[in-house]
C-alpha positions as CSV (number, residue, x, y, z in Angstrom):
1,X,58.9,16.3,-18.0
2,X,62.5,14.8,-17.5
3,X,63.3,13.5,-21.2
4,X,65.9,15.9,-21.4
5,X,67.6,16.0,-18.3
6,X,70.8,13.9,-18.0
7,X,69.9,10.2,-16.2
8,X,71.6,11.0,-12.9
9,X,69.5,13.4,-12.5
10,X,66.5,11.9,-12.8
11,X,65.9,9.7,-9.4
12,X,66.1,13.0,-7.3
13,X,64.2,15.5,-9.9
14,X,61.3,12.4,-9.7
15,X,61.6,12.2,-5.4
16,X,60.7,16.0,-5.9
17,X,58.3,16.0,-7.9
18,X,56.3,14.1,-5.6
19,X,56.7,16.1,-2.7
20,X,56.0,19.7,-5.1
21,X,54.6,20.8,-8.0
22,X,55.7,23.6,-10.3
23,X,53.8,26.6,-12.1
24,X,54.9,29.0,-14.8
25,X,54.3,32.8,-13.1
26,X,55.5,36.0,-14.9
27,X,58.8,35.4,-12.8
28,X,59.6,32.5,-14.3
29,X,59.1,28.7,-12.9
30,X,57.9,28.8,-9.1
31,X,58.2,24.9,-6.9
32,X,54.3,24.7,-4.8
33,X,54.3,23.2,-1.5
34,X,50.6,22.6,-0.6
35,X,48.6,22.6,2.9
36,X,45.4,21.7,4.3
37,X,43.2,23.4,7.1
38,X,40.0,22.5,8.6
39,X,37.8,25.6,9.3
40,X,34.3,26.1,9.9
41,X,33.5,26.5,6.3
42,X,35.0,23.0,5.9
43,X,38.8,22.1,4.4
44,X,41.2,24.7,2.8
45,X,43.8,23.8,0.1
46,X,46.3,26.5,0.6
47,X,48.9,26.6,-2.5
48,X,52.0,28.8,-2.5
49,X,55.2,29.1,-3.4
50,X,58.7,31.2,-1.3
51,X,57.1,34.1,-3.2
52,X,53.5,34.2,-2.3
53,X,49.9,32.2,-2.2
54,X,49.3,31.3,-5.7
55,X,45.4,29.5,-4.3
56,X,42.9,29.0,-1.8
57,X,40.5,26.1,-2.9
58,X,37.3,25.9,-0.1
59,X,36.8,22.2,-0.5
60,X,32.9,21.2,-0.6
61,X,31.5,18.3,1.0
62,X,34.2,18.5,3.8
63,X,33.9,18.3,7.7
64,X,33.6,22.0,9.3
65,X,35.4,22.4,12.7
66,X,35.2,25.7,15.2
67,X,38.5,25.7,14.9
68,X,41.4,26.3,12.3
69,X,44.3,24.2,12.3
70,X,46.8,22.4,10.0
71,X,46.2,18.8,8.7
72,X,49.2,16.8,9.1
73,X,52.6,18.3,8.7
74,X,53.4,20.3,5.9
75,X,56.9,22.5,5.4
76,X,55.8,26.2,4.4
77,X,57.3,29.3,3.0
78,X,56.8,32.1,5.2
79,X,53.8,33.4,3.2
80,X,52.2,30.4,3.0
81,X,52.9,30.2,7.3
82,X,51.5,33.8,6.6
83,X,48.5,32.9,5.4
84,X,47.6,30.0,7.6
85,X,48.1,32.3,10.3
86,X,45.7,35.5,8.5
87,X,43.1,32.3,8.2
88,X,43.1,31.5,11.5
89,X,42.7,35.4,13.1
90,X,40.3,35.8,10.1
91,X,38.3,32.6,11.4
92,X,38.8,32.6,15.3
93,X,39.0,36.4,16.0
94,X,38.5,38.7,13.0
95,X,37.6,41.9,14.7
96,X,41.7,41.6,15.2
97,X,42.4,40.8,11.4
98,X,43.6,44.3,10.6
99,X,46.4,44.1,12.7
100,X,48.0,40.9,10.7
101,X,49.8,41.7,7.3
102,X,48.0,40.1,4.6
103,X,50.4,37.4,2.4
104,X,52.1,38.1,-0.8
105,X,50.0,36.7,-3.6
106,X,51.9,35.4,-6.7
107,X,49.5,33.4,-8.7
108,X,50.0,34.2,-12.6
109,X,46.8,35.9,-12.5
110,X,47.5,38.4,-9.8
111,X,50.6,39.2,-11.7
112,X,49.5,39.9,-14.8
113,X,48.1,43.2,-16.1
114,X,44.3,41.9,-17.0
115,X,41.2,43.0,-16.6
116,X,40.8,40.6,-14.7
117,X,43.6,41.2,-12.3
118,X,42.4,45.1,-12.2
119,X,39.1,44.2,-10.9
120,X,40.6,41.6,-8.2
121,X,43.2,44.2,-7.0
122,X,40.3,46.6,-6.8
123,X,38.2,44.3,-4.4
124,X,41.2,43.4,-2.6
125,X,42.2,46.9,-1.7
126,X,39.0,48.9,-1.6
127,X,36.2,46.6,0.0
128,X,37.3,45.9,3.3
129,X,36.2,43.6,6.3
130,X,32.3,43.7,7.1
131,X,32.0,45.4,3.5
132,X,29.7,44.7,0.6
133,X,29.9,46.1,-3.0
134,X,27.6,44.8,-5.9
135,X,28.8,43.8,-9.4
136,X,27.8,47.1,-10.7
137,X,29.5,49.1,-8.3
138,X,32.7,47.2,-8.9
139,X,32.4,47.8,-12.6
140,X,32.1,51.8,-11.7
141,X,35.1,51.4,-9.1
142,X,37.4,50.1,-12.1
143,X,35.9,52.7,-14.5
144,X,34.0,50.3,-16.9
145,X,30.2,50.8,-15.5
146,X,29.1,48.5,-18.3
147,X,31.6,45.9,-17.6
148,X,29.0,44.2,-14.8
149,X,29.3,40.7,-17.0
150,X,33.0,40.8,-16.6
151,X,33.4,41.5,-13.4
152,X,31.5,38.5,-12.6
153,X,33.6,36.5,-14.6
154,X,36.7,37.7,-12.6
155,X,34.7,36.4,-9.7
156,X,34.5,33.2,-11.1
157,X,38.2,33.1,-12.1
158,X,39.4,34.8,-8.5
159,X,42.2,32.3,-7.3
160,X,42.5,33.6,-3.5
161,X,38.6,33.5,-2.4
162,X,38.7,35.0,1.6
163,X,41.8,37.0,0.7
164,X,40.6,38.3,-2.3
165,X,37.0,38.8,-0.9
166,X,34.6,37.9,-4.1
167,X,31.9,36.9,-1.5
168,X,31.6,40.6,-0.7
169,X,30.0,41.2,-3.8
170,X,26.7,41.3,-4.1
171,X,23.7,41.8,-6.9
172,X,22.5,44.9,-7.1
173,X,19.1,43.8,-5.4
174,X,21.2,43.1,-2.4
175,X,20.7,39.2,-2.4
176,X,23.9,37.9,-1.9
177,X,24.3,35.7,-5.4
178,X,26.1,32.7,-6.1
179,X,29.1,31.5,-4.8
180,X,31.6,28.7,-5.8
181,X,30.0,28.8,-8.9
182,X,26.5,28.3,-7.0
183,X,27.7,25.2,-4.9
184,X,29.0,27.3,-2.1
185,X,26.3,30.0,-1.7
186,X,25.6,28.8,2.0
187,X,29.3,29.5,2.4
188,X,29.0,32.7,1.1
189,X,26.3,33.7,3.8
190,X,28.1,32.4,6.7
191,X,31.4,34.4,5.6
192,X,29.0,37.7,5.3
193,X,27.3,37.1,8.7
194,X,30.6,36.4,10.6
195,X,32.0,39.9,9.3
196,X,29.0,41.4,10.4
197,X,29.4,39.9,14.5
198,X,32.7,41.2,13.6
199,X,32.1,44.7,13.4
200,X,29.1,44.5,15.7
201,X,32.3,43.3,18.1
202,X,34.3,45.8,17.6
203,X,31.1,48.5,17.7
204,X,30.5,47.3,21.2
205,X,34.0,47.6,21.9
206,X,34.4,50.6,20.8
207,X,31.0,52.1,22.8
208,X,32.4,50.4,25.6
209,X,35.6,52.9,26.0
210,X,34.2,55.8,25.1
């Protein structure tokens, strides 16, 4: 990585390195900074950069906690603070998510101009909280009714699962399918139910001051 970069240089470019890692975006070279949060779906690898989230990685196998908090100390960009916060209203009180801006997302994917990235915009900005689509409604959404196949292919390549909401989609039957590649499909169900108590929240709410 360093075999061309004069030897002074070296020592500090290797202290960095440990502390960040570096991704080639549309935009050019773009420094990581990682964080973890417990949740009640268990861990979450945030990865981002001063531009945006470039991942969200559920980690299986990990403790869940009622709460959603930080591990350890971790400097963040902005967005990345961004995000933590979203995942923690989303978590803790998500009948109040709409009135938190959603991060900047900057992974190469989101950036490019894919089919892929089409479908995952789509989601993102048509299927909202509480929502479900299927994978053939998705395909009709993005004008490709016989792209079903793909679409769940961008599922499986979707970087920013919960902010990018690929458990929303469902097979046409209405069962809710696999998620995680089928290793998370319990997580998949708990994320659907606690948007339902969401709106069924904000229902009685609503009722309430009428």
């Amino acid at each position: 990585m360093f075999s061309h970069v004069p030897k002074t240089l070296k020592t500090s470019l290797a202290s960095i390195a440990r502390c960040n890692h570096f991704v080639m975006s549309d935009s050019g070279s773009c420094v990581l900074r990682d964080v973890t949060l417990c949740s009640p779906v268990g861990e979450i690898l945030l990865s981002g950069c001063e531009k945006g989230v470039h991942t969200i990685n559920i980690k299986l196998g990990t403790d869940k906690e009622e709460s959603v908090h930080p591990v350890g100390q971790s400097e963040m960009s902005p967005e990345l603070q961004r995000c933590v916060d979203w995942l923690q209203c989303y978590f803790m009180k998500p009948e109040s998510i709409s009135a938190l801006p959603l991060p900047a997302l900057h992974h190469p994917l989101m950036q490019s101009d894919s089919f892929k990235a089409h479908v995952l915009w789509t989601l993102f900005k048509e299927v909202g909280l509480g929502k479900t689509v299927s994978y053939k409604q998705l395909a009709e959404m993005i004008g490709n009714p016989k792209a079903v196949r793909a679409v769940g292919s961008a599922m499986k390549n979707n970087p920013v699962p919960l902010i990018v909401p690929c458990h929303r989609v469902l097979r046409s039957s209405g069962d809710s399918g696999s998620y995680m590649g089928g290793k998370g499909d319990d997580i998949k169900v708990w994320l659907l139910t606690h948007e339902k108590k969401a709106l069924e929240l904000n229902a009685s709410k609503n009722e309430k001051s009428i």
